[in-house]
C-alpha distance (Angstrom), angle and dihedral (degrees) to the residues before:
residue distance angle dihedral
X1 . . .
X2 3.62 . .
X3 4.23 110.9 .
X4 3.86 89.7 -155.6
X5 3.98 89.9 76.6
X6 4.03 94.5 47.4
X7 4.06 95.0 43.8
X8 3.97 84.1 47.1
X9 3.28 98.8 51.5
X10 3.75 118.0 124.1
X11 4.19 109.4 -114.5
X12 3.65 118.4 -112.3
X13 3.90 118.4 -114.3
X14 4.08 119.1 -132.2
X15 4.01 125.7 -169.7
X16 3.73 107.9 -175.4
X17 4.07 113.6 -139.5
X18 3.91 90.7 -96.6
X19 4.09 96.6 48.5
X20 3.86 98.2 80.0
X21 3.76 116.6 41.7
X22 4.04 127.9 -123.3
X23 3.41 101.6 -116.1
X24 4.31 114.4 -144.1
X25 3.90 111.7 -120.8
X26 3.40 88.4 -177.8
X27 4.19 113.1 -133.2
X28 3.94 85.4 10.7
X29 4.05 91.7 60.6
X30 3.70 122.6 -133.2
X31 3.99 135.5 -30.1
X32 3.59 124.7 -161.0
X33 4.27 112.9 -179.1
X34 4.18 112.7 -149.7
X35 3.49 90.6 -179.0
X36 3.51 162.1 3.5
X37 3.98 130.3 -158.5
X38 3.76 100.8 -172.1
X39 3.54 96.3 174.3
X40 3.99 88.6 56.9
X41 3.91 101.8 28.4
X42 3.81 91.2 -121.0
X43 3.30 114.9 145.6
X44 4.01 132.2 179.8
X45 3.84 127.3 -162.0
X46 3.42 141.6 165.2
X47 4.04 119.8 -132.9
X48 3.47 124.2 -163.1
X49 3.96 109.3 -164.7
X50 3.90 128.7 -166.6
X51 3.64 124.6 -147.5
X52 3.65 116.9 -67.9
X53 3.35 99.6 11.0
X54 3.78 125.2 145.9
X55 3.84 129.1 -157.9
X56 3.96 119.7 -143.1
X57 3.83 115.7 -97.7
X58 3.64 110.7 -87.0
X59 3.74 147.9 -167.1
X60 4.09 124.9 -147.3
X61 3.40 118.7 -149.8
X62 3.79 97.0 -172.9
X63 4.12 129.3 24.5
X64 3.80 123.6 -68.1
X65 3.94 133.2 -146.8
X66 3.89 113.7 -161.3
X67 4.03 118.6 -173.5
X68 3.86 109.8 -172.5
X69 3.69 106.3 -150.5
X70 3.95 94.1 -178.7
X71 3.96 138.4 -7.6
X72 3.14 119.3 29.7
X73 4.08 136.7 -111.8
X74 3.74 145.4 169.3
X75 3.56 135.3 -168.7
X76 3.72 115.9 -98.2
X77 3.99 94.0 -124.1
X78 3.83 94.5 66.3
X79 4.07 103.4 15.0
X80 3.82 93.0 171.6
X81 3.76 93.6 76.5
X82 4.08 100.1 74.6
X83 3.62 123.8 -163.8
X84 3.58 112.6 -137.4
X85 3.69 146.5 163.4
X86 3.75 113.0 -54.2
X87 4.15 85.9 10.1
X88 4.05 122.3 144.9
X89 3.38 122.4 -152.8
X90 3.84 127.8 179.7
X91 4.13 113.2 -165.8
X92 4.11 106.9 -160.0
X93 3.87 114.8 -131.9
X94 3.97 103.3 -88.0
X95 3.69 97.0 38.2
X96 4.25 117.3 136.3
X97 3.77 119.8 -162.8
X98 3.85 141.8 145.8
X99 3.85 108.3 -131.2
X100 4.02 116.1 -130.1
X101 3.80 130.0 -159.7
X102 4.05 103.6 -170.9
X103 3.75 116.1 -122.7
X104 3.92 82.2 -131.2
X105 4.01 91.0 76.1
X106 3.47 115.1 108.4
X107 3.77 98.0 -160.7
X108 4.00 141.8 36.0
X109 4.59 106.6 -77.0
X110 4.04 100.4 -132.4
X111 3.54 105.3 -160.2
X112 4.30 130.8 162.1
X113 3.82 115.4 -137.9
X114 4.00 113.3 -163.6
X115 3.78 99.2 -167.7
X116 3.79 128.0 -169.4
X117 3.64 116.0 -152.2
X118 4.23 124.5 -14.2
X119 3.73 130.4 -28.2
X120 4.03 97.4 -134.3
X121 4.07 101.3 -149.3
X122 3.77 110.5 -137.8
X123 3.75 124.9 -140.1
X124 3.66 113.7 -141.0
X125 4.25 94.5 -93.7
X126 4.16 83.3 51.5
X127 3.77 100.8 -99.5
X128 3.49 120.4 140.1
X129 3.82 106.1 -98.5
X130 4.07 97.4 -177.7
X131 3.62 144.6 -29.5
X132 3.52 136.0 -115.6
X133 3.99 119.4 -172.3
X134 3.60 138.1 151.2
X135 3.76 94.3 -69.0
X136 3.50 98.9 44.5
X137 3.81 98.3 47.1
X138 3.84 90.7 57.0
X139 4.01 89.4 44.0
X140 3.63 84.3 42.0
X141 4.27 99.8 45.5
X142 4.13 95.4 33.9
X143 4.19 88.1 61.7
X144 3.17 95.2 43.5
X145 4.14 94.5 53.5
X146 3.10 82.6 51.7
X147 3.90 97.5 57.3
X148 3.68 98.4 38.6
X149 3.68 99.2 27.7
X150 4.08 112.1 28.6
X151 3.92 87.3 -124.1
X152 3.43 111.3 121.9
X153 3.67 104.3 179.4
X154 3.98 109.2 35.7
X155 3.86 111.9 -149.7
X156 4.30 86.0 -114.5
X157 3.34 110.6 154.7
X158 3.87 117.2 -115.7
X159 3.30 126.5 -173.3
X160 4.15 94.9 -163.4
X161 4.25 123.5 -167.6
X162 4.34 104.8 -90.0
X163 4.13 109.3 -134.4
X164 4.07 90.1 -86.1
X165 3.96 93.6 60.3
X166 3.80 97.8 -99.8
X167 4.02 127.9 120.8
């Protein structure tokens, strides 16, 4: 095996649960972003939802991965398919749904969203309201650690274009 490749390796980066702050959305629960590819539009949150709570229509433009860590959830257009601890969910590029937490949970749903290209919030006659991407999320969650926590540059991790185009 040739050393060159394992001393060359880039390093891996760690954030521990406590490093990046939940931020409060207020009736939507609490956000905390991981990380940001901007060079890909990849972006990777963590949600923390409270019972009965109910997330705007939206629109994905690329593929989604959900892990539910606790709680459970489903999205109102197909309510059979539950969400709950230890669940997987993959969400194609095209798909439109309004997120659900049921008022009959008894404790906050946890779940990690790794999401590929924009979220396109729907108004309520299906026309895009706003956009959240990559860039916007991390525009979005930096100024609002810096309201609610006095941290104005979260330790997220961003993986940002270099000068030739490449991440």
């Amino acid at each position: 095996m040739d050393v060159s490749i394992i001393e060359n390796a880039p390093p891996t980066i760690h954030r521990g649960e406590r490093d990046l702050p939940f931020i409060d959305l207020g009736e939507s629960g609490r956000l905390q972003l991981l990380q940001v590819d901007l060079a890909q539009g990849v972006w990777v949150l963590r949600n923390q939802f409270d019972p009965d709570t109910t997330v705007q229509t939206h629109k994905h433009t690329g593929h989604v991965y959900a892990f539910t860590r606790s709680g459970s959830w489903h999205y109102l257009e197909s309510p059979e398919a539950a969400n709950t601890a230890g669940s997987y969910l993959y969400e194609p590029a095209g798909s439109t749904h309004t997120l659900h937490v049921p008022a009959t949970n008894d404790s906050v749903t946890d779940v990690s969203f790794v999401i590929h290209g924009a979220n396109l919030n729907l108004d309520a006659a299906g026309q895009v309201e706003s956009v959240i991407d990559a860039p916007a999320i991390l525009e979005f969650y930096r100024a609002v650690c810096a309201d609610q926590h006095g941290i104005v540059d979260p330790p997220v991790v961003v993986i940002a274009p270099t000068p030739d185009g490449l991440a």
